[in-house]
mmJSON file of the N, C-alpha and C atoms, coordinates in Angstrom:
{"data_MODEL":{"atom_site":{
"group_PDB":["ATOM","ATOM","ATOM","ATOM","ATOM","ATOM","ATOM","ATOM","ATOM","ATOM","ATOM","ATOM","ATOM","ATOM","ATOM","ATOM","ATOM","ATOM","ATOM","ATOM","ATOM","ATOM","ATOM","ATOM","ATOM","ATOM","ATOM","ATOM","ATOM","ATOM","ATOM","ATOM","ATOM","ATOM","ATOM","ATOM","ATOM","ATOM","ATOM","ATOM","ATOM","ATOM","ATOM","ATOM","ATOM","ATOM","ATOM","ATOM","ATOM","ATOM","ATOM","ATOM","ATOM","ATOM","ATOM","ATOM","ATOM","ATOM","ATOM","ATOM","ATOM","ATOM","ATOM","ATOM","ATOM","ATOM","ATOM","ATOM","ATOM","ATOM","ATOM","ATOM","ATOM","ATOM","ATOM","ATOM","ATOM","ATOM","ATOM","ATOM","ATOM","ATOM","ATOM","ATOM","ATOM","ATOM","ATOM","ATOM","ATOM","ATOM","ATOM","ATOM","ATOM","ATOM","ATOM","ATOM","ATOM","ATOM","ATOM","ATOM","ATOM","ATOM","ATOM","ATOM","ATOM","ATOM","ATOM","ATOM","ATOM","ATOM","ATOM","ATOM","ATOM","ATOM","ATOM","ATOM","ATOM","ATOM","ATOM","ATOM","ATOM","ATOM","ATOM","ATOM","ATOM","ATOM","ATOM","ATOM","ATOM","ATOM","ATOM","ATOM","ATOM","ATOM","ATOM","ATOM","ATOM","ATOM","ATOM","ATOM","ATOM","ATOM","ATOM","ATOM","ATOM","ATOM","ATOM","ATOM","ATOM","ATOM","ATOM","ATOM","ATOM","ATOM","ATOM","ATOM","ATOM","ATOM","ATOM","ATOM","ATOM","ATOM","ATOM","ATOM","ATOM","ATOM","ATOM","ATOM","ATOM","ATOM","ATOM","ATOM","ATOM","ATOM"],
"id":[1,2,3,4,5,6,7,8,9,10,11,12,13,14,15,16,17,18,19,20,21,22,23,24,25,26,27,28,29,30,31,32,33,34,35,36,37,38,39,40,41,42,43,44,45,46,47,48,49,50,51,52,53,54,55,56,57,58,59,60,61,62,63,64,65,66,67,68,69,70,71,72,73,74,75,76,77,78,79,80,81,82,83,84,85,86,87,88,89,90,91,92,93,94,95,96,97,98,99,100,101,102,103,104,105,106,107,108,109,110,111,112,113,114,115,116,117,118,119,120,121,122,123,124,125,126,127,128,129,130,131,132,133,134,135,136,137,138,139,140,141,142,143,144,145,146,147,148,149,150,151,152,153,154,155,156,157,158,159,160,161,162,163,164,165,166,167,168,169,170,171,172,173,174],
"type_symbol":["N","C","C","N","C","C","N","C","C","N","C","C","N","C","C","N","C","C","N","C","C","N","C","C","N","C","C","N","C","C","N","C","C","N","C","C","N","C","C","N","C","C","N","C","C","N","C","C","N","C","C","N","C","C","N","C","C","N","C","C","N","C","C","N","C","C","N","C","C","N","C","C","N","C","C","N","C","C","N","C","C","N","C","C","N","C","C","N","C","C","N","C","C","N","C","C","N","C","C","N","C","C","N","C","C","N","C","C","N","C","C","N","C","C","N","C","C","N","C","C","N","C","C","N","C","C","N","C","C","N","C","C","N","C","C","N","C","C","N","C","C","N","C","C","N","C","C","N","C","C","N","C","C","N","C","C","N","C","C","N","C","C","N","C","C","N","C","C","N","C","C","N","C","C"],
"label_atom_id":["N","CA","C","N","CA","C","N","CA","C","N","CA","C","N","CA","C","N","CA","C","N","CA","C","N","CA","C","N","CA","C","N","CA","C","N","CA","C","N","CA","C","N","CA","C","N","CA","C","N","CA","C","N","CA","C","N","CA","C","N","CA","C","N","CA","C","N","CA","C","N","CA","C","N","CA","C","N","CA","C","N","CA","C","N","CA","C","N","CA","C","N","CA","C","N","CA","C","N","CA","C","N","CA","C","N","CA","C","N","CA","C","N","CA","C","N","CA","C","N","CA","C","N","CA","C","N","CA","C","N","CA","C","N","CA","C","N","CA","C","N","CA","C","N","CA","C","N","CA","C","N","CA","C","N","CA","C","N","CA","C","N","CA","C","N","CA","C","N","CA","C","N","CA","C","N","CA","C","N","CA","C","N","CA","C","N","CA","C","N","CA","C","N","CA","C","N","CA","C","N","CA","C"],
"label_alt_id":[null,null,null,null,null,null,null,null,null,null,null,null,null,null,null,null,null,null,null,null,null,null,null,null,null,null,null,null,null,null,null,null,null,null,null,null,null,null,null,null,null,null,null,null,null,null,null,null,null,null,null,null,null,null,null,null,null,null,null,null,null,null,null,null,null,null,null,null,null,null,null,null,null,null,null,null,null,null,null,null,null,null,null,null,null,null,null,null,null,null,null,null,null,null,null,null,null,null,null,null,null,null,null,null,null,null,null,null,null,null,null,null,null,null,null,null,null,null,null,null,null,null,null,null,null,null,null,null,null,null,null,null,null,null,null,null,null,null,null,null,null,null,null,null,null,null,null,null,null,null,null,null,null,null,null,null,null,null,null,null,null,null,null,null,null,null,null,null,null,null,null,null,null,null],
"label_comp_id":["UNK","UNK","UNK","UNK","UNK","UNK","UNK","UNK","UNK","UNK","UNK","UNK","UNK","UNK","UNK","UNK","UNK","UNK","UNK","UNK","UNK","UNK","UNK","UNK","UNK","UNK","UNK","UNK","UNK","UNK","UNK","UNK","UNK","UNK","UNK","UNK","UNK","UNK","UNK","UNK","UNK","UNK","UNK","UNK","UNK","UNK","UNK","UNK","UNK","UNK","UNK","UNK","UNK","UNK","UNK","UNK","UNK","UNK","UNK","UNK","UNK","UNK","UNK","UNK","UNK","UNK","UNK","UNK","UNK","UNK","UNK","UNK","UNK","UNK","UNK","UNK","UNK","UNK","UNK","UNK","UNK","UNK","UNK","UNK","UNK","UNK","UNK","UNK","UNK","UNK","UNK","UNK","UNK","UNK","UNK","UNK","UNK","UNK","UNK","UNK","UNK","UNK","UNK","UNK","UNK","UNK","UNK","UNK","UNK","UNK","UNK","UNK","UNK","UNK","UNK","UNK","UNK","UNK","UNK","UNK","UNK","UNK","UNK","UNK","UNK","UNK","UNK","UNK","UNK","UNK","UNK","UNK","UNK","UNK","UNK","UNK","UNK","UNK","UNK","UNK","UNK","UNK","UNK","UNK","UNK","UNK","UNK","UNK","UNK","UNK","UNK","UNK","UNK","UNK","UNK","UNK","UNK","UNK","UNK","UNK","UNK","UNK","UNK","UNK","UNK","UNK","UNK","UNK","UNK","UNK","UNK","UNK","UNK","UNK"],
"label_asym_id":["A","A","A","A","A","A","A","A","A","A","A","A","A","A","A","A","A","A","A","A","A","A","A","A","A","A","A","A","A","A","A","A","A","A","A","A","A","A","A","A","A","A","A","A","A","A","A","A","A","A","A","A","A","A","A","A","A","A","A","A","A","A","A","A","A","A","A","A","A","A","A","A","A","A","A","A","A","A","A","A","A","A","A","A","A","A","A","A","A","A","A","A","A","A","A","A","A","A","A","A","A","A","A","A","A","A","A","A","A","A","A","A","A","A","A","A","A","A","A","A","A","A","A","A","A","A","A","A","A","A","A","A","A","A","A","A","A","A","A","A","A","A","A","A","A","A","A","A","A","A","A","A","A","A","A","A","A","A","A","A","A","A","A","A","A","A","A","A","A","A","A","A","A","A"],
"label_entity_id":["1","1","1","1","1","1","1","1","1","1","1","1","1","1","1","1","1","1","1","1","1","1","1","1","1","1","1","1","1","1","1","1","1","1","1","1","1","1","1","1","1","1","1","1","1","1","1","1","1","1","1","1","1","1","1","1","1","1","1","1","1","1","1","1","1","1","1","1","1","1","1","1","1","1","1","1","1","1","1","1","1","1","1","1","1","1","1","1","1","1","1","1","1","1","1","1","1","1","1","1","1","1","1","1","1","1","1","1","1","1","1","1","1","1","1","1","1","1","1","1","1","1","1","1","1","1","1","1","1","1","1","1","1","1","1","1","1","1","1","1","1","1","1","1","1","1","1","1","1","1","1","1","1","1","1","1","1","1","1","1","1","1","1","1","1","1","1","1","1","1","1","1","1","1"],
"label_seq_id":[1,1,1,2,2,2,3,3,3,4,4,4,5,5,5,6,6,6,7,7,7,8,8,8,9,9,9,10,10,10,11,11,11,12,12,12,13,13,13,14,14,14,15,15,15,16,16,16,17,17,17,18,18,18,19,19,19,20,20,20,21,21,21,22,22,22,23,23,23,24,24,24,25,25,25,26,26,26,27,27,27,28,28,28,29,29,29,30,30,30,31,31,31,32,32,32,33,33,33,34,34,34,35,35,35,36,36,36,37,37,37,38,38,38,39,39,39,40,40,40,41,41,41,42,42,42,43,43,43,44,44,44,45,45,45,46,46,46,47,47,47,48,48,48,49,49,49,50,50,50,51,51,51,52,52,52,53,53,53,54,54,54,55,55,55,56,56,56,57,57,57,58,58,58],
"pdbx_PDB_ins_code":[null,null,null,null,null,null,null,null,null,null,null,null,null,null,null,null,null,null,null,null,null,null,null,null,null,null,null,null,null,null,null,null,null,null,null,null,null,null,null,null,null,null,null,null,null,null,null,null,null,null,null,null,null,null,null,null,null,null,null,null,null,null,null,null,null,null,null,null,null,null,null,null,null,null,null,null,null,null,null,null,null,null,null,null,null,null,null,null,null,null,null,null,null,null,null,null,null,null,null,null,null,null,null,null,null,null,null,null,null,null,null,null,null,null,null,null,null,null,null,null,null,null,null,null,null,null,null,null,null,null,null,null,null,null,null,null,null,null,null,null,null,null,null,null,null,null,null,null,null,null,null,null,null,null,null,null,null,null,null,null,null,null,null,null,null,null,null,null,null,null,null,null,null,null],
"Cartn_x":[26.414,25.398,25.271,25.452,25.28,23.677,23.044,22.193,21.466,21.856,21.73,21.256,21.868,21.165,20.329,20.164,18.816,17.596,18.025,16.93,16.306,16.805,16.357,15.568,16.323,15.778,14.239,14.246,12.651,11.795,12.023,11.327,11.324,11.88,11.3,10.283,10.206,9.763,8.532,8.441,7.197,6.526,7.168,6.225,6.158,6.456,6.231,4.677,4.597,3.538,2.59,2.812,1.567,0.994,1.915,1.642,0.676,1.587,0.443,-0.757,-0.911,-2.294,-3.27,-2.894,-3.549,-4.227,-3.205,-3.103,-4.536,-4.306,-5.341,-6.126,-6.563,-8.103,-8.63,-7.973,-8.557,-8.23,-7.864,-8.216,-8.362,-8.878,-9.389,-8.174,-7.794,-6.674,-7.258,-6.93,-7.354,-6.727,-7.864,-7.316,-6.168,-4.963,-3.621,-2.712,-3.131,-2.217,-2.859,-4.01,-4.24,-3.364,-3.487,-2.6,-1.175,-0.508,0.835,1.565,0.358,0.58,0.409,-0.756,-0.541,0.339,1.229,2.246,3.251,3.376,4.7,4.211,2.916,2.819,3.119,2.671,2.829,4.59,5.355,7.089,7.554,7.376,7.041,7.118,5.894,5.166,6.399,6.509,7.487,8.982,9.155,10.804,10.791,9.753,9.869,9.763,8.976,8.939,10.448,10.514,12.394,13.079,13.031,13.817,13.513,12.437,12.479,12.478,11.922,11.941,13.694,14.661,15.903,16.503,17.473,19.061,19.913,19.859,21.686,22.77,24.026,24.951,25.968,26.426,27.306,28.8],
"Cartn_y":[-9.729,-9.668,-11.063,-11.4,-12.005,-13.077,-14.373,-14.848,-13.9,-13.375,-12.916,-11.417,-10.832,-9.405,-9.8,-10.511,-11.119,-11.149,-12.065,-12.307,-11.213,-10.587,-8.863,-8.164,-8.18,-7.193,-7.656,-9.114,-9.448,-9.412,-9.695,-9.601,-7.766,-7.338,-5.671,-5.234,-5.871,-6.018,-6.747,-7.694,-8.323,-7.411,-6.611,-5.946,-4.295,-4.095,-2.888,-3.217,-4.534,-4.988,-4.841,-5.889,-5.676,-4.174,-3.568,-1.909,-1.49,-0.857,-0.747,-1.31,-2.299,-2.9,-2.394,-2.808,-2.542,-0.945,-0.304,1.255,1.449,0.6,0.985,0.594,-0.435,-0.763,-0.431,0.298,0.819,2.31,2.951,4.448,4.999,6.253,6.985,7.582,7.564,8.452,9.153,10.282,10.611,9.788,9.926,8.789,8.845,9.846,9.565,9.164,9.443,8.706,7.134,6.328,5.165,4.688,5.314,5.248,4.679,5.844,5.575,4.394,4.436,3.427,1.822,1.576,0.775,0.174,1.033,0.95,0.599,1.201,0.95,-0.757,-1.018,-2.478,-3.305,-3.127,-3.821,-4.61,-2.53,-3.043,-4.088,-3.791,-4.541,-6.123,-6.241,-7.962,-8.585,-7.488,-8.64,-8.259,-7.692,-7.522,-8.76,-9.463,-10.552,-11.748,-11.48,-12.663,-12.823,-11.591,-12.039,-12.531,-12.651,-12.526,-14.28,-14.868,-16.221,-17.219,-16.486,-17.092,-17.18,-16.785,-16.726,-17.27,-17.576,-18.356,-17.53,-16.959,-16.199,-16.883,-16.057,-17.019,-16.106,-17.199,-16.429,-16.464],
"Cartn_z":[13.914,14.941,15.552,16.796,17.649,17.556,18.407,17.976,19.163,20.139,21.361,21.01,20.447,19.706,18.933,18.543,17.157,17.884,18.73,19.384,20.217,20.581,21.303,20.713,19.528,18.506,18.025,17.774,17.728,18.425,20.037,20.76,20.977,20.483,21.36,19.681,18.87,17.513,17.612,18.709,18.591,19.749,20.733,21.997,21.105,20.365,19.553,18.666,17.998,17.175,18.538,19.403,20.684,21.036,20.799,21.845,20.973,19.471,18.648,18.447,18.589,18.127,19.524,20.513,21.754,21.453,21.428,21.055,20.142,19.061,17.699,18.361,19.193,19.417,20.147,21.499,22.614,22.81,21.742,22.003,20.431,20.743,19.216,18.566,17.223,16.728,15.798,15.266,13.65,12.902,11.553,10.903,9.921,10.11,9.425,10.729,11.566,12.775,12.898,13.121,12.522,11.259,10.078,8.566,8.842,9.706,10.075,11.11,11.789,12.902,12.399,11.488,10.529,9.737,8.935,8.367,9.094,10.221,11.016,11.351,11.841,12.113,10.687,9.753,8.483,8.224,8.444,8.4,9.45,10.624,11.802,11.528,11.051,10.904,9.548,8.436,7.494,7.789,8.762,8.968,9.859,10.644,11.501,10.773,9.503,8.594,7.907,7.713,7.218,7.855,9.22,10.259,10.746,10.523,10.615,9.724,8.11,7.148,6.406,6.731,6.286,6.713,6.682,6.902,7.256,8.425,8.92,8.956,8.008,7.773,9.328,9.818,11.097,10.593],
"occupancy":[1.0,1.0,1.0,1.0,1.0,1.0,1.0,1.0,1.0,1.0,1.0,1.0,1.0,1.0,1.0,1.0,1.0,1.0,1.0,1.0,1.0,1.0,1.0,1.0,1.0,1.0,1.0,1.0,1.0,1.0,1.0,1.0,1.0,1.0,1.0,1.0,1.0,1.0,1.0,1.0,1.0,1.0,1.0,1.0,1.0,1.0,1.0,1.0,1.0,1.0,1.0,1.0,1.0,1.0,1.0,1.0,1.0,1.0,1.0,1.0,1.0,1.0,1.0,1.0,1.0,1.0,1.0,1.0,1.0,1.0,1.0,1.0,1.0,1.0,1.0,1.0,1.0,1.0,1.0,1.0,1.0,1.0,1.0,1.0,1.0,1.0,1.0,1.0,1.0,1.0,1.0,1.0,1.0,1.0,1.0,1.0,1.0,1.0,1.0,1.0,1.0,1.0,1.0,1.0,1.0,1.0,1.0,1.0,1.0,1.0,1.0,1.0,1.0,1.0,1.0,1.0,1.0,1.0,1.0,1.0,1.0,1.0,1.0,1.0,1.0,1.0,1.0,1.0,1.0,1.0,1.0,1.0,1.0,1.0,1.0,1.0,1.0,1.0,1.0,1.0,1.0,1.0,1.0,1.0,1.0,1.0,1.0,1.0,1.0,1.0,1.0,1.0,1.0,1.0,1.0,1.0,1.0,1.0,1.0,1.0,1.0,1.0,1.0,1.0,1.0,1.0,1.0,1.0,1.0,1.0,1.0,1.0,1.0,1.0],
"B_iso_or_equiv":[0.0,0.0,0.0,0.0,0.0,0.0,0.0,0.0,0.0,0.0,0.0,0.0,0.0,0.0,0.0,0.0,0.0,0.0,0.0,0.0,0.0,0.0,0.0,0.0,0.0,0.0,0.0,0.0,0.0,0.0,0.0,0.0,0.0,0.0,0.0,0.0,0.0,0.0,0.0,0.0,0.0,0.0,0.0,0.0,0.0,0.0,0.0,0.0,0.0,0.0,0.0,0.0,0.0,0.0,0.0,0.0,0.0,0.0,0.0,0.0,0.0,0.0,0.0,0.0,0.0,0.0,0.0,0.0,0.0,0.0,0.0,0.0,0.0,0.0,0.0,0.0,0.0,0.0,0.0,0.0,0.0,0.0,0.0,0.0,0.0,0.0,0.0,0.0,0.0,0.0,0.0,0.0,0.0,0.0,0.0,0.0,0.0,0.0,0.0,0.0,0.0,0.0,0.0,0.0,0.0,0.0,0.0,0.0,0.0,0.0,0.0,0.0,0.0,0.0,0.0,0.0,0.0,0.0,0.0,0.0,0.0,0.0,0.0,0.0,0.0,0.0,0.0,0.0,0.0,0.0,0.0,0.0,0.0,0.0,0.0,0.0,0.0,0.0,0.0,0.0,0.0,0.0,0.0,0.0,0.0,0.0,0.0,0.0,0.0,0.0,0.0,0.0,0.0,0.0,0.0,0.0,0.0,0.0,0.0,0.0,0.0,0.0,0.0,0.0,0.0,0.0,0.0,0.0,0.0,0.0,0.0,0.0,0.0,0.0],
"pdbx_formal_charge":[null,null,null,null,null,null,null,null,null,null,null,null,null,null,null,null,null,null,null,null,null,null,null,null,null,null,null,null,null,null,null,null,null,null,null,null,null,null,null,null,null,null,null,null,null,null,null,null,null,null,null,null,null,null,null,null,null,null,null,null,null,null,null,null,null,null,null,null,null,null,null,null,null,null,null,null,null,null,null,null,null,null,null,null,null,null,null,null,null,null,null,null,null,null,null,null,null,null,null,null,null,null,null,null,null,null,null,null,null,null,null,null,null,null,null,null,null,null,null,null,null,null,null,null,null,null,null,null,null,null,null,null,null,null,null,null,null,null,null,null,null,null,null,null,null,null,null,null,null,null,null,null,null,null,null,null,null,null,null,null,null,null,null,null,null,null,null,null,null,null,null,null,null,null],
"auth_seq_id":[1,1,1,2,2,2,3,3,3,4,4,4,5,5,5,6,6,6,7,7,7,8,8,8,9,9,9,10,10,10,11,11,11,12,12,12,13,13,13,14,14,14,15,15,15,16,16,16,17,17,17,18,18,18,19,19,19,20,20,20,21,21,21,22,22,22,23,23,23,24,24,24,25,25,25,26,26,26,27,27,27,28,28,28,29,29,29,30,30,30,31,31,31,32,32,32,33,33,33,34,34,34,35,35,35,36,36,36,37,37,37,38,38,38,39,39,39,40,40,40,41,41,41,42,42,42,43,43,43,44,44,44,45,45,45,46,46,46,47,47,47,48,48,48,49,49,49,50,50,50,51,51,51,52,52,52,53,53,53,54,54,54,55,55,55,56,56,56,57,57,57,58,58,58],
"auth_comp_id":["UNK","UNK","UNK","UNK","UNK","UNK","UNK","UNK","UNK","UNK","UNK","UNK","UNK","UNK","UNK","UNK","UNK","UNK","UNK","UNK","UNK","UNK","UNK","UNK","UNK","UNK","UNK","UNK","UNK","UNK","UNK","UNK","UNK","UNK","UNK","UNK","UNK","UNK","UNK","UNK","UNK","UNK","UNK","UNK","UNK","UNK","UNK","UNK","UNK","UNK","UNK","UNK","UNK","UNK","UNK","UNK","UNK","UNK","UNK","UNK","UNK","UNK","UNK","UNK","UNK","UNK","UNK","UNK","UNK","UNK","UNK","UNK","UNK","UNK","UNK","UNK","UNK","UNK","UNK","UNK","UNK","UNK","UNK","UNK","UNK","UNK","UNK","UNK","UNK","UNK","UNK","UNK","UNK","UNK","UNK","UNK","UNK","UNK","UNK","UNK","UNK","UNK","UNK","UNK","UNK","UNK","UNK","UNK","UNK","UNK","UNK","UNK","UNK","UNK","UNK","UNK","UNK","UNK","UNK","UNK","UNK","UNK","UNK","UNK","UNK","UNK","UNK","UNK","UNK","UNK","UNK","UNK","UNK","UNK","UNK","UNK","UNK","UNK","UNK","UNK","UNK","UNK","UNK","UNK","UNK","UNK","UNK","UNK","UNK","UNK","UNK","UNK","UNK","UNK","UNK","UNK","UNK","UNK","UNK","UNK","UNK","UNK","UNK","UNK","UNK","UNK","UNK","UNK","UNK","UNK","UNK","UNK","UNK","UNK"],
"auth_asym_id":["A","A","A","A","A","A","A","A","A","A","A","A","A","A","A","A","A","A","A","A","A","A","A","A","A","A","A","A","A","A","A","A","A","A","A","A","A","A","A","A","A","A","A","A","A","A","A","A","A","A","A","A","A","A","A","A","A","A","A","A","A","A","A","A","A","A","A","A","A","A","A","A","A","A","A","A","A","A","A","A","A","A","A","A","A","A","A","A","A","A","A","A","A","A","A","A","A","A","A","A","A","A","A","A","A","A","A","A","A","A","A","A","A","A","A","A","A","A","A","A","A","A","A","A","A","A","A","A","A","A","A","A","A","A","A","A","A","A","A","A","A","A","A","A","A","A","A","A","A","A","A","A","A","A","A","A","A","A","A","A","A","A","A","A","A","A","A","A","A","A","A","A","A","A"],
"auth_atom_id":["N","CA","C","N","CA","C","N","CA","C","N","CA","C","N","CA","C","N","CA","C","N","CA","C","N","CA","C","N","CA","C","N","CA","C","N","CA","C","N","CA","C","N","CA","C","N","CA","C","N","CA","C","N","CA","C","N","CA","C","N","CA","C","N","CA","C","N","CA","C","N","CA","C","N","CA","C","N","CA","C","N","CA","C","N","CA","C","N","CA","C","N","CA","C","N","CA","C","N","CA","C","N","CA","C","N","CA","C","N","CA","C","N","CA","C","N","CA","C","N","CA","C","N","CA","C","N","CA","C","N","CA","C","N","CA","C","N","CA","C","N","CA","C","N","CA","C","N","CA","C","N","CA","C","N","CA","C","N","CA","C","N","CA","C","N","CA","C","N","CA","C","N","CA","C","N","CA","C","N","CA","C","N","CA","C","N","CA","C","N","CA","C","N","CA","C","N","CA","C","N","CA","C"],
"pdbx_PDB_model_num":[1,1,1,1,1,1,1,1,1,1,1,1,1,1,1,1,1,1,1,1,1,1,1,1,1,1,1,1,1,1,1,1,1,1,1,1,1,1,1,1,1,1,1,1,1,1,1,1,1,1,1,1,1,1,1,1,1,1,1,1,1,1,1,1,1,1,1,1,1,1,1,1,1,1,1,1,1,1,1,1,1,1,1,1,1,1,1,1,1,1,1,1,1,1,1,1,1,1,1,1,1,1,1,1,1,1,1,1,1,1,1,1,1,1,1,1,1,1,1,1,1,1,1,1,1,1,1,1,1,1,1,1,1,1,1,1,1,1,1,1,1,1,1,1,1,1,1,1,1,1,1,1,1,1,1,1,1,1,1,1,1,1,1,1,1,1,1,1,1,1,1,1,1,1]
}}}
């Protein structure tokens, strides 16, 4: 993988974290769709921590 795909991939990773959150705070869900939407932000937030806290070997 390219530094050029990396970098894509985080940024459509960091506007996925934005959507959701926006999402959670300005409209009503039941609360297992909140649950899920959560979670997906959670994987979200430490797949980006991996993603800056590591060393890609090229």
């Amino acid at each position: 993988m390219s530094i050029e795909e990396l970098n894509k991939i985080i940024a459509v990773k960091k506007m996925d974290i934005e959507e959701c959150e926006q999402e959670l705070n300005n409209r009503y869900y039941p609360s297992i769709v909140r649950m899920a939407m959560t979670t997906y932000l959670l994987i979200l937030q430490e797949q980006l921590e991996r993603y800056n806290n590591e060393r890609i070997n090229w």
